[in-house]
TIRO-2110 file (N, C-alpha, C; in Angstrom, 1 decimal):
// TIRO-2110
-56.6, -41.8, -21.4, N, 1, A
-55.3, -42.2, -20.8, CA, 1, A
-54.2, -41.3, -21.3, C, 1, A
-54.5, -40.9, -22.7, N, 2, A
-52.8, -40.0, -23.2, CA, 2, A
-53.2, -38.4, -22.8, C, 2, A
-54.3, -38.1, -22.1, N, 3, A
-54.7, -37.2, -21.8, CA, 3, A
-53.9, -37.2, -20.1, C, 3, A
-54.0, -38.1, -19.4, N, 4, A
-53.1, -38.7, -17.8, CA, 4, A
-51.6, -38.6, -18.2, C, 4, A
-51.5, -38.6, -19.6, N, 5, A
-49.8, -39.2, -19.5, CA, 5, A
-49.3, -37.6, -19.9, C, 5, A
-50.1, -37.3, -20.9, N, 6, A
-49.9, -35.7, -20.8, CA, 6, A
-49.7, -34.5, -19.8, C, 6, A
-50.6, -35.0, -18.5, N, 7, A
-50.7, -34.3, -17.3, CA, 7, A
-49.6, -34.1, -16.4, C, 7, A
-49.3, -35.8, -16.3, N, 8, A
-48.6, -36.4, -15.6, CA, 8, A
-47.0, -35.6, -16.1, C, 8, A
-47.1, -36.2, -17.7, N, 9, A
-45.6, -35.0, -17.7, CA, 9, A
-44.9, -34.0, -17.6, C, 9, A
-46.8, -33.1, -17.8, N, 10, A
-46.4, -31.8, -17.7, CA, 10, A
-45.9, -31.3, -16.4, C, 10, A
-46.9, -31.8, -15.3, N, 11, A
-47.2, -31.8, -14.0, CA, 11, A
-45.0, -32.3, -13.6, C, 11, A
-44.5, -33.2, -14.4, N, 12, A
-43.2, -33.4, -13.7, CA, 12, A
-42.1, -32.6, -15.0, C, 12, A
-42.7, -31.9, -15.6, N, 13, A
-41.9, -31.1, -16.5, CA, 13, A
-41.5, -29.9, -15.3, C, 13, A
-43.0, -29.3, -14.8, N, 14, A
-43.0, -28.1, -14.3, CA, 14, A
-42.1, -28.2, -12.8, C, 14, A
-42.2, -29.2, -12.1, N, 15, A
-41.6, -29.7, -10.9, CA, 15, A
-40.3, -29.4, -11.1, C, 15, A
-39.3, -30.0, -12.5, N, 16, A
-38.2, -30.6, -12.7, CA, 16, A
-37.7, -28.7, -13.0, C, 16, A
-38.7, -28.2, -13.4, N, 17, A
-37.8, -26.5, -13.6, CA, 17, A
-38.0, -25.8, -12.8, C, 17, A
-38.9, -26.2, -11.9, N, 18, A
-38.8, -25.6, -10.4, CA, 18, A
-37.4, -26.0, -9.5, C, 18, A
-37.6, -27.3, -9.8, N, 19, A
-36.2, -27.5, -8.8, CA, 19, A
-34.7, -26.8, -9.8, C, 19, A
-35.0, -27.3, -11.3, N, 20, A
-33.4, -26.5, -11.3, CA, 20, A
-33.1, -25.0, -10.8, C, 20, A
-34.6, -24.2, -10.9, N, 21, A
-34.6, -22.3, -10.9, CA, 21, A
-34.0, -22.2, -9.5, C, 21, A
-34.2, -23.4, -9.0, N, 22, A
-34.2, -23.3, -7.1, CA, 22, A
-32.7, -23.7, -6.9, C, 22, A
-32.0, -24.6, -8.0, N, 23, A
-30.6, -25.0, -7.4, CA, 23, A
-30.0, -23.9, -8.2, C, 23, A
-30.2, -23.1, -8.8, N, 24, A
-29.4, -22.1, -9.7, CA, 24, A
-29.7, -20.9, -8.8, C, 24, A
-30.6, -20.6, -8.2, N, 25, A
-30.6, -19.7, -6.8, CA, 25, A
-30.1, -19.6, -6.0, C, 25, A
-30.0, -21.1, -5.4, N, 26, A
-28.9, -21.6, -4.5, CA, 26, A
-27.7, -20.9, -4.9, C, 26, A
-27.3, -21.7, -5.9, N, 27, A
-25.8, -21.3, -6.2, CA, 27, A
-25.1, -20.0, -6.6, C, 27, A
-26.2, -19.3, -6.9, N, 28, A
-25.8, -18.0, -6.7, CA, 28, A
-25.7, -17.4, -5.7, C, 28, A
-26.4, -17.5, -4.9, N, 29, A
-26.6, -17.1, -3.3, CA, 29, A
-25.2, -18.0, -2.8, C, 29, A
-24.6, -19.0, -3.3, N, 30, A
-23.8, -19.4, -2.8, CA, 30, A
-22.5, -18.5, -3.3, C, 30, A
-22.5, -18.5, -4.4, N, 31, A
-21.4, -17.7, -5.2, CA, 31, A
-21.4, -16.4, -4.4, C, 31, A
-22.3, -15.7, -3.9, N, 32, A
-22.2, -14.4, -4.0, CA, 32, A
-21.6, -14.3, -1.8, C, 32, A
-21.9, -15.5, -1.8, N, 33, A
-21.9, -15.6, 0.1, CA, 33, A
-20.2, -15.6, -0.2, C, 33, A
-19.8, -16.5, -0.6, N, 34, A
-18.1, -16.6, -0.9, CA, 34, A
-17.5, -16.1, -1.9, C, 34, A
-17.7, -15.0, -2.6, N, 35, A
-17.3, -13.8, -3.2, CA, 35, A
-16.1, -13.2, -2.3, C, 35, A
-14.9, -13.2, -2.8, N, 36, A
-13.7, -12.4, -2.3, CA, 36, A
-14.6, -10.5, -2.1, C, 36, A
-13.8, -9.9, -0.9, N, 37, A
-14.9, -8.6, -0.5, CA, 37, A
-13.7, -7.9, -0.9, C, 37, A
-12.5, -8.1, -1.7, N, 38, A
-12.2, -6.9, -2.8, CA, 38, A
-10.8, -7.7, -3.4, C, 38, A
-10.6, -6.8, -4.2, N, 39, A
-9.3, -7.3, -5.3, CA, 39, A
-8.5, -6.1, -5.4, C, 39, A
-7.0, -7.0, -5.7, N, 40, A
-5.9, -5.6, -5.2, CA, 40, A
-5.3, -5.6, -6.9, C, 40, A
-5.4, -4.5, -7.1, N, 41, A
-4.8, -4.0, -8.4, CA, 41, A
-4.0, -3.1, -8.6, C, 41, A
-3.0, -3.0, -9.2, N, 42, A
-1.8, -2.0, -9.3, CA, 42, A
-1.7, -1.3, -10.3, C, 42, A
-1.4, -0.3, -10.4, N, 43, A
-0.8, 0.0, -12.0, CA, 43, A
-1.6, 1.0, -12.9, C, 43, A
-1.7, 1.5, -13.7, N, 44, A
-2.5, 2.2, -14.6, CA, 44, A
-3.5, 1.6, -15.0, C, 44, A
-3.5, 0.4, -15.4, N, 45, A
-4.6, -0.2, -15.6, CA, 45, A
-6.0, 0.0, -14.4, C, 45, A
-5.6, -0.1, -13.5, N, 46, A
-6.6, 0.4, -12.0, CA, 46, A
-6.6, 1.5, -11.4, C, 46, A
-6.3, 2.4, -12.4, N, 47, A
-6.1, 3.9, -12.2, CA, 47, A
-5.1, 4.7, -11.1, C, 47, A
-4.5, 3.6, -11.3, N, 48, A
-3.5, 3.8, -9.6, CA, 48, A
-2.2, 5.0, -10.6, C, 48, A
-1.3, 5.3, -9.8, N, 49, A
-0.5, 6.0, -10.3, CA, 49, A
0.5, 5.5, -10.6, C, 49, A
1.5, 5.7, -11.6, N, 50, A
2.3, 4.9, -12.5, CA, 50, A
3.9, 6.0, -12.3, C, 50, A
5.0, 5.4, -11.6, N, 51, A
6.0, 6.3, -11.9, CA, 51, A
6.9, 6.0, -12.8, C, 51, A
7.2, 6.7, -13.2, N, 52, A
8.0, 6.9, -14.4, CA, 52, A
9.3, 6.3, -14.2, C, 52, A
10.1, 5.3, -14.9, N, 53, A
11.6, 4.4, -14.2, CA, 53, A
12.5, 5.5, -14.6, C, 53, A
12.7, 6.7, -15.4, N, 54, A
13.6, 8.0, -15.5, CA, 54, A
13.4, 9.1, -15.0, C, 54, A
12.7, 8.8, -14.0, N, 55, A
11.3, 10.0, -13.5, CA, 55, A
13.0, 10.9, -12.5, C, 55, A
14.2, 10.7, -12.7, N, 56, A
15.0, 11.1, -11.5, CA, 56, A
14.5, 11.4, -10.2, C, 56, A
15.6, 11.8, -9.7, N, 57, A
15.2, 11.6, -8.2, CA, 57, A
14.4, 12.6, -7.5, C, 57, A
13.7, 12.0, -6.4, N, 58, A
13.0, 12.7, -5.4, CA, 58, A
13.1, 13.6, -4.9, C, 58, A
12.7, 14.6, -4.6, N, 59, A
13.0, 15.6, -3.7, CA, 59, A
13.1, 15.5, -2.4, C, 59, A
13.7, 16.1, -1.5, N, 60, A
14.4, 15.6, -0.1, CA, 60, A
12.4, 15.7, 0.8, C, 60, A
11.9, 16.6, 0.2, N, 61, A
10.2, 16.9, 0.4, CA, 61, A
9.6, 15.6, 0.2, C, 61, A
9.5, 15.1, -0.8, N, 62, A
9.0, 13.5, -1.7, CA, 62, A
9.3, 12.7, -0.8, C, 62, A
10.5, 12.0, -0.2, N, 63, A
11.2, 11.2, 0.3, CA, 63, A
10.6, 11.6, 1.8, C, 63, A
10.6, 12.3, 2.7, N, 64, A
10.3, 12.6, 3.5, CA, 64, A
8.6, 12.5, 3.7, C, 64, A
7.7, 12.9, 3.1, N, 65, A
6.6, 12.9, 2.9, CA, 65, A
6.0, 10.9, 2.8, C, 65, A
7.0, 10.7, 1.9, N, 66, A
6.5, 9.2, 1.6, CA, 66, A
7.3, 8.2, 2.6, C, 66, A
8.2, 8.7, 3.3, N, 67, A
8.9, 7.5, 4.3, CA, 67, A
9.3, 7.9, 5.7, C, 67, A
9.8, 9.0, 5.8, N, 68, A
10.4, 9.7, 7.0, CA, 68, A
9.5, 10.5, 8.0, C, 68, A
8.1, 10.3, 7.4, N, 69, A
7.7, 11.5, 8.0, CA, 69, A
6.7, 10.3, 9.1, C, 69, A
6.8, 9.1, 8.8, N, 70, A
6.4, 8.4, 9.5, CA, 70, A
7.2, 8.4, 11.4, C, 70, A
8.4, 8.5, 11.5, N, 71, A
9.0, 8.9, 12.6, CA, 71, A
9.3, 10.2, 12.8, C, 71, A
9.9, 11.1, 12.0, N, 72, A
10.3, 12.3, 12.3, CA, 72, A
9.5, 13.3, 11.9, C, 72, A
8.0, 13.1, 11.6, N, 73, A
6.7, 13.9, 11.8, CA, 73, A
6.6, 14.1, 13.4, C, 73, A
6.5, 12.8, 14.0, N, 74, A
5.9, 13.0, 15.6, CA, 74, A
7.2, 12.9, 16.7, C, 74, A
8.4, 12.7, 16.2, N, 75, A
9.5, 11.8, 16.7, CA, 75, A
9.5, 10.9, 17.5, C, 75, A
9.2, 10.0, 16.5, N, 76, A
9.0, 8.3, 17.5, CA, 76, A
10.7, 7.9, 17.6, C, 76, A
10.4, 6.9, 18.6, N, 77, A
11.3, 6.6, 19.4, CA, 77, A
13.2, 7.2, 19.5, C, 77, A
13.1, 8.5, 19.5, N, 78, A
13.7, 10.3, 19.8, CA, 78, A
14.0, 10.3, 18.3, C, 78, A
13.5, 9.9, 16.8, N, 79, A
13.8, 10.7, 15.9, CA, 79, A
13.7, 11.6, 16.1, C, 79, A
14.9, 12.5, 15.2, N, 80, A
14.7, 14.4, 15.3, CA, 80, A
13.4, 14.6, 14.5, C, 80, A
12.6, 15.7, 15.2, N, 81, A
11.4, 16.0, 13.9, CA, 81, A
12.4, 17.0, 13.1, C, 81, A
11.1, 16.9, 12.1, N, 82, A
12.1, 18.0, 11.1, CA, 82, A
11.3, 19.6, 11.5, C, 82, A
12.4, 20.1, 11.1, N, 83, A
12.0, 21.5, 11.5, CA, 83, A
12.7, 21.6, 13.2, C, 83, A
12.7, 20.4, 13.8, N, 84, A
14.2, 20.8, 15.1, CA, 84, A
15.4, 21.0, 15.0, C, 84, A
15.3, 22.1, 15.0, N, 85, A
17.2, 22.5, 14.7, CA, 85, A
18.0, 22.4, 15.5, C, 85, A
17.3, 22.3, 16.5, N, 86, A
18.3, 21.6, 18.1, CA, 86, A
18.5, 20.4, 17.6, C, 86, A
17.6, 19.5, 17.8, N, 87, A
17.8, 18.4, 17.9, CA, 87, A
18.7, 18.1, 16.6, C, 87, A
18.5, 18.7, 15.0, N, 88, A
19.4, 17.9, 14.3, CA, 88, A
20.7, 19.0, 14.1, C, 88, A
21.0, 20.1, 14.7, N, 89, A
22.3, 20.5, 15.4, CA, 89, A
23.0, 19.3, 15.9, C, 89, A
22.6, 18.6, 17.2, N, 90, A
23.2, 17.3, 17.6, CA, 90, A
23.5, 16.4, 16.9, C, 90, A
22.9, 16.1, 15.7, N, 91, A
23.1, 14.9, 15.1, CA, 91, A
24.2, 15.4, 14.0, C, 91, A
24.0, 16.4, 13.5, N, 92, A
24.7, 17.2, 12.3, CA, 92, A
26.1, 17.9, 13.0, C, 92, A
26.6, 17.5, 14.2, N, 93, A
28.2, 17.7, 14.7, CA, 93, A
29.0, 16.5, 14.2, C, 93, A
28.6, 15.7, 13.7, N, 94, A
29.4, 14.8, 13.4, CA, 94, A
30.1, 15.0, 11.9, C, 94, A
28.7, 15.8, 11.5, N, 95, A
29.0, 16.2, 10.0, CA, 95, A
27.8, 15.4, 9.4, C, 95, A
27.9, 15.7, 7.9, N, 96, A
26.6, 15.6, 6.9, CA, 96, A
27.1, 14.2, 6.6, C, 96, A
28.4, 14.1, 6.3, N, 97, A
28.5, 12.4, 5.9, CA, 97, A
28.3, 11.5, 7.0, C, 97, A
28.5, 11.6, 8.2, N, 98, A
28.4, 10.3, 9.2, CA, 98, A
26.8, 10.5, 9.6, C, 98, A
26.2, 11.9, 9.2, N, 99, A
24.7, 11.1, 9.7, CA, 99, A
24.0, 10.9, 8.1, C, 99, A
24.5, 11.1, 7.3, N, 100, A
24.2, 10.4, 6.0, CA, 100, A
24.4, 8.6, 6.4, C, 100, A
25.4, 8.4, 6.4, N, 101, A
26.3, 7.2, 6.7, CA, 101, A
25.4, 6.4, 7.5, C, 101, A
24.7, 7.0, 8.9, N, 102, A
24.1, 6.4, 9.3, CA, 102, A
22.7, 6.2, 9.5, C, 102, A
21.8, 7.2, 8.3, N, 103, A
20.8, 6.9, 7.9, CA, 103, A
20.6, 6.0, 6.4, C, 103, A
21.6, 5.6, 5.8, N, 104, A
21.8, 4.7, 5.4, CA, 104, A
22.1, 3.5, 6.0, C, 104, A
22.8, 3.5, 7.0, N, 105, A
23.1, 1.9, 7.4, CA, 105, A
21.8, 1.5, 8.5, C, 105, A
20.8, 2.7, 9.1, N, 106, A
20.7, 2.1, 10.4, CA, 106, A
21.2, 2.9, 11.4, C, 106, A
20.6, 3.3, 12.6, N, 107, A
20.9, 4.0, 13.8, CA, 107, A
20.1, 3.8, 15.0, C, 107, A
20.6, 3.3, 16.3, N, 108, A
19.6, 3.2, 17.3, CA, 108, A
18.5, 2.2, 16.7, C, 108, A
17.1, 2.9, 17.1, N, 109, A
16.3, 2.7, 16.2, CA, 109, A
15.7, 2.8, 14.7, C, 109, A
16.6, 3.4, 14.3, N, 110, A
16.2, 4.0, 12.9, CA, 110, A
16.8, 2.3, 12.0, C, 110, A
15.5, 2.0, 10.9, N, 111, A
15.9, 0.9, 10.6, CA, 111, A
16.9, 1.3, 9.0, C, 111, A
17.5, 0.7, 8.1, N, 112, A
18.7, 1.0, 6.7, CA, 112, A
17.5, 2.0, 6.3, C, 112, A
18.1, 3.2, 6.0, N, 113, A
17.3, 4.1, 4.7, CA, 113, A
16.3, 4.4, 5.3, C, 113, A
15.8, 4.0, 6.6, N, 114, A
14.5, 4.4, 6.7, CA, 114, A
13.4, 3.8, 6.6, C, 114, A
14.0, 2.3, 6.5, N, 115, A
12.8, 1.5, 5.6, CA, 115, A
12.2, 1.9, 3.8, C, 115, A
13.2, 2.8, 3.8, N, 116, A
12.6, 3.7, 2.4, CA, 116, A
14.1, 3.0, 1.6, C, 116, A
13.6, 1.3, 1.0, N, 117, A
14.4, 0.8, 0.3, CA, 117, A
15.1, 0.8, -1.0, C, 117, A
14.0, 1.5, -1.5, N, 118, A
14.1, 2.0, -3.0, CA, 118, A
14.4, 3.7, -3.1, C, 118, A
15.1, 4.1, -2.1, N, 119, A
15.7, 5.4, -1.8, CA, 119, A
17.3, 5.8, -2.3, C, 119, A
17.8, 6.4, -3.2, N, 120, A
19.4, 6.5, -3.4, CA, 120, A
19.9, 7.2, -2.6, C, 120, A
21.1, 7.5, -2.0, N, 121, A
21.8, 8.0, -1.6, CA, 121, A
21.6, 9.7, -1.2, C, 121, A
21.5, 10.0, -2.9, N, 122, A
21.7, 11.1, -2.4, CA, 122, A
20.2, 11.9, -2.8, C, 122, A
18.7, 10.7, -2.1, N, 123, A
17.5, 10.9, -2.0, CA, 123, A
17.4, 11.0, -0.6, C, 123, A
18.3, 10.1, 0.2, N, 124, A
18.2, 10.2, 1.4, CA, 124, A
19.4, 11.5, 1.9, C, 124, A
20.1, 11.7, 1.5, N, 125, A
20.5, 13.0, 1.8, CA, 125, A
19.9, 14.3, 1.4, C, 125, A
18.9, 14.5, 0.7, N, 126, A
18.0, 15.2, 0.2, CA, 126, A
17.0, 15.5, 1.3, C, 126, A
16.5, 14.1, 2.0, N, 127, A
15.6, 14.4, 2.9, CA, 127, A
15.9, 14.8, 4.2, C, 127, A
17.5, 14.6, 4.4, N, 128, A
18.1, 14.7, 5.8, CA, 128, A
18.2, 16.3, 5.3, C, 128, A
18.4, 16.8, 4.6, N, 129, A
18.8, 18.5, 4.2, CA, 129, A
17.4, 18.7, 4.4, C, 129, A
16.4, 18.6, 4.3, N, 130, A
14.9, 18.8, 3.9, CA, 130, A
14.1, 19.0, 5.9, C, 130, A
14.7, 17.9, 6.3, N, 131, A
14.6, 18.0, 7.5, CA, 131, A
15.0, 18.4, 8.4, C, 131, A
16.4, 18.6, 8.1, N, 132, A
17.3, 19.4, 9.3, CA, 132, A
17.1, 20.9, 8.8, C, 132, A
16.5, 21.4, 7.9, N, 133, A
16.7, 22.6, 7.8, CA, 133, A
17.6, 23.6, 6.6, C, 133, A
18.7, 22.3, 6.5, N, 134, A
19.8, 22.8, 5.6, CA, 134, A
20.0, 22.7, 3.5, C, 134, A
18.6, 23.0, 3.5, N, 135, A
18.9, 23.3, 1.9, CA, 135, A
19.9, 24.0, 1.4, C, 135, A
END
C-alpha cells in the first residue's frame, strides 16, 4: 500500500511540474507576444548626440540643413531654393531686415522661424545669408 501511495504521488508530483513548466511557457510566450517592438531614448546615455547648451550659434549651413532645407531644398509651396538668386533677388528688394522680419514671424506659407523654434535671430538670418547667396 505505501508502495501505491508513493506512486500515486510521485505520478501527481510529475503532472503538477508539468503543468507549472507549461504555464511559465505560456507566459512567456505571452510576455514576449505583447513586448513593446521598440523604446525611445535620448541623450548620451543611448548614444544619441548630446549638444552642448554654450555650443553658440549655428551656422546659416547647420540651420538650413536641419530646418530649411525641408522647403527651400525642392521649393515647396514657391519657397526660394537656395542657390536662386532670382528668386531671392525678389525677396531681398525689400531688404535683409523685412525678409528677416518675416521669416521670423511667418510668410504666405512659410510657418514663424521656419518651424525651426529653437532658432535665434541672428541663426535665422545666418541661414537666409546661407541661402540667398549673400555671405
Amino acid at each position: 500500500m505505501n508502495h501505491l501511495k508513493a506512486l500515486i504521488v510521485a505520478a501527481a508530483t510529475l503532472l503538477a511540474s508539468q503543468a507549472f513548466a507549461a504555464a511559465e511557457t505560456n507566459e512567456d510566450k505571452i510576455k514576449a507576444r505583447i513586448a513593446p517592438v521598440g523604446e525611445v531614448c535620448v541623450g548620451a546615455e543611448c548614444g544619441g548626440a548630446v549638444v552642448a547648451a554654450n555650443a553658440g550659434p549655428r551656422s546659416g549651413e547647420d540651420v538650413y540643413g536641419a530646418a530649411c532645407i525641408a522647403c527651400h531644398g525642392a521649393g515647396v509651396l514657391g519657397a526660394p531654393k537656395k542657390g536662386d538668386i532670382a528668386a531671392w533677388d525678389a525677396r531681398l528688394e525689400k531688404g535683409m531686415n523685412i525678409t528677416l522680419k518675416n521669416a521670423i514671424n511667418g510668410i504666405n506659407s512659410m510657418p514663424p522661424k521656419g518651424n525651426c523654434l529653437d532658432c535665434s535671430e541672428d541663426e535665422i538670418l545666418a541661414a537666409i545669408k546661407f541661402m540667398s547667396g549673400r555671405e
